[in-house]
C-alpha positions in Angstrom: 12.5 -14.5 74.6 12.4 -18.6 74.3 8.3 -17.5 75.0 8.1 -15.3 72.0 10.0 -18.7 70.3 7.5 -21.2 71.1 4.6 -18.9 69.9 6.3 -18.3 66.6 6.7 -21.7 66.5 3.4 -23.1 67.2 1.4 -20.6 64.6 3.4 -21.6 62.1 3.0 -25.0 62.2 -0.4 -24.0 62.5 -0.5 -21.7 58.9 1.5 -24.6 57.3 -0.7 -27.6 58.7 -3.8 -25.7 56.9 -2.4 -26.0 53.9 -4.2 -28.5 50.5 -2.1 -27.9 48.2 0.1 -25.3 45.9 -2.7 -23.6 45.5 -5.1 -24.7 48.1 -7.4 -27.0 46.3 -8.6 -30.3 47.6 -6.5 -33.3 46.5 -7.6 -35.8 43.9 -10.7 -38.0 44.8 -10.0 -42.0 45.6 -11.6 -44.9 44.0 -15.3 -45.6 46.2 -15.4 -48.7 47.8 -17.1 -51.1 47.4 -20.9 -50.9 49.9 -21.3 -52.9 52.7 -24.0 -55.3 53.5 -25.7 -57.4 56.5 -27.4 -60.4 56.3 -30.4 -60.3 59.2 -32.3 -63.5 60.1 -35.1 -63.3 62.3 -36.5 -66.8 64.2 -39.6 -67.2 66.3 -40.4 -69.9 68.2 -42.3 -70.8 71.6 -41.1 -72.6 74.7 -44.1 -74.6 76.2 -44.5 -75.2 80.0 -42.6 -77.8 82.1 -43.6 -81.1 81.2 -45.1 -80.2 77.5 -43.7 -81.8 74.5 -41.4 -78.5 73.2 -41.5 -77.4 77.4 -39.1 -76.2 79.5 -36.5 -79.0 81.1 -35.6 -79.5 84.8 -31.9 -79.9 85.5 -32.8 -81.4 89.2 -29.3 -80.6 90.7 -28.6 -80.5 93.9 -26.3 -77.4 94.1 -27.8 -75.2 91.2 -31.8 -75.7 90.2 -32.8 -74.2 86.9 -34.9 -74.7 83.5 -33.5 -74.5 80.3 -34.9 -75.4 76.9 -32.7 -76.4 73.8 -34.2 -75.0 70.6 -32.6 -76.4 67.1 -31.4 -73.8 64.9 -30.2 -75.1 62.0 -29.5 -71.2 60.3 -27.0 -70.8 63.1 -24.1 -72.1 60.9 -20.4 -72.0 62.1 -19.6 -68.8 59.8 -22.3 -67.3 62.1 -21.0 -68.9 65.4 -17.6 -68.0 64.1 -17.8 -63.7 62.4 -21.7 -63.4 63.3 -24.0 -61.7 66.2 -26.9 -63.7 67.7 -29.4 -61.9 70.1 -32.2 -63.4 71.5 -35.8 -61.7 72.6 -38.7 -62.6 74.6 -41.7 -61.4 72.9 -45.1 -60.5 75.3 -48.2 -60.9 74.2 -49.4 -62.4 71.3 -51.9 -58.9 69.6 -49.5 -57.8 66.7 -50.6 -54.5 68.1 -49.3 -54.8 71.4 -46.6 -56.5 71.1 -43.5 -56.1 73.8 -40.1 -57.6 73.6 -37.0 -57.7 76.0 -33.6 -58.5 75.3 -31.8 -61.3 77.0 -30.2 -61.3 79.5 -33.0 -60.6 81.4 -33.9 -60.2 85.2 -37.6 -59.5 86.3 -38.3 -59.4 90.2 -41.7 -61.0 91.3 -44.3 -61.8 93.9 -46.5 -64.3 94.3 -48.5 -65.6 97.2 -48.4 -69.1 98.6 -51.0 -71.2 101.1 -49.2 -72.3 103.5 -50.9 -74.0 106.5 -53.9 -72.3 105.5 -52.4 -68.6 105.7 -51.5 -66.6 102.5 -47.5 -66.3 102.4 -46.0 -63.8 100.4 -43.0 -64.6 98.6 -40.4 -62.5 96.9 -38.1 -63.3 94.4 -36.1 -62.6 90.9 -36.6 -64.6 87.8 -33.6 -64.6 85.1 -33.6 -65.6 81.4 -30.7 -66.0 79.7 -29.1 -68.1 76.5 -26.0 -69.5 75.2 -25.5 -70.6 71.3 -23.3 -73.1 69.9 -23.4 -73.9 66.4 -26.9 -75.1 64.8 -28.5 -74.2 68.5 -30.0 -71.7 71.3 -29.8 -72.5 74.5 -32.7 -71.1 77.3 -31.8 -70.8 80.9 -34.9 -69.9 83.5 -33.4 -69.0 86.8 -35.2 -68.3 90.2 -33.5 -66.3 92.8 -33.4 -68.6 96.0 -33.0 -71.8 93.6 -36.0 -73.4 95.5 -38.7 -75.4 93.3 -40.8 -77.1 95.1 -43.1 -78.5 92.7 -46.7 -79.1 94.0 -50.2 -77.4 94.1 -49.3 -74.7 96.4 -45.7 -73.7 95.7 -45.1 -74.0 91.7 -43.2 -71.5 90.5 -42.2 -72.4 87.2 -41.8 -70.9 83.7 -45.1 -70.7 81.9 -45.7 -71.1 77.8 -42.9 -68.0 76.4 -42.3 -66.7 72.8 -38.8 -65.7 71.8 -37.5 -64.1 68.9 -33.6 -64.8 68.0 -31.8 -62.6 65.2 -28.7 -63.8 63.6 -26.7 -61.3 61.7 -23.6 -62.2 60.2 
């Protein structure tokens, strides 16, 4: 019997939740809001190679190798920093028709080959791009795998001449 209950029960809650109104119409209509907006700023800009004016920097440590290049951004306000979104790019190629971009973070793996006591030497490894911001700058970060930069003829493995593209939406 306390089966038949519950059934009785449930449909009709289910007749009187379906209800609009006395006499079923839809309720009056609310005041529209007011329409939202975004405010998109796109920035390009190029990091040269090491040792350039505008190039990639060397931190030299002895624990934890790594590029990095500072780029001013003076539209990066502290509104921005604070409520906004910043993304950064790197943009491939410079053909408007062929252009390529990939979001950082970023991870690409490699191989390159290296003369080594006159043999070729193949070496493996992974390359990593990322960024911080802080107000009124970007911050580049060009990692290598194994850490290892040995910087002469036969071993360089450094970040060449890159475009980026960095949107701030707020």
């Amino acid at each position: 019997m306390k089966k038949y209950l519950y059934i009785f029960l449930f449909a009709l809650l289910g007749v009187l939740s379906s209800c609009n109104g006395r006499d079923g119409r839809d309720g009056r209509d609310g005041k529209d809001g007011q329409d939202g907006f975004a405010n998109i700023k796109n920035i390009t800009f190029t990091v040269e190679p090491f040792g350039q004016t505008n190039g990639w920097g060397y931190s030299n440590l002895p624990d934890n190798n790594y590029f990095s290049a500072e780029i001013g951004v003076p539209e990066l306000t502290k509104d921005i920093f604070d409520n906004g979104v910043v993304k950064v790019y790197r943009v491939f190629n410079d053909d408007p028709k062929n252009l390529v971009q990939q979001a950082l973070p970023c991870t690409n793996h490699k191989e390159v080959f290296i003369q080594q006591n006159g043999e070729t030497v193949t070496a493996l490894y992974t390359e990593t791009l990322d960024f911080q911001y802080a107000e009124g700058f970007v911050y580049l970060y060009y990692t290598l795998s194994d850490f290892a930069y040995e910087f002469n003829e036969s071993t360089d493995v450094e970040p060449t001449r890159m475009s980026f593209r960095i949107v701030l939406m707020w």
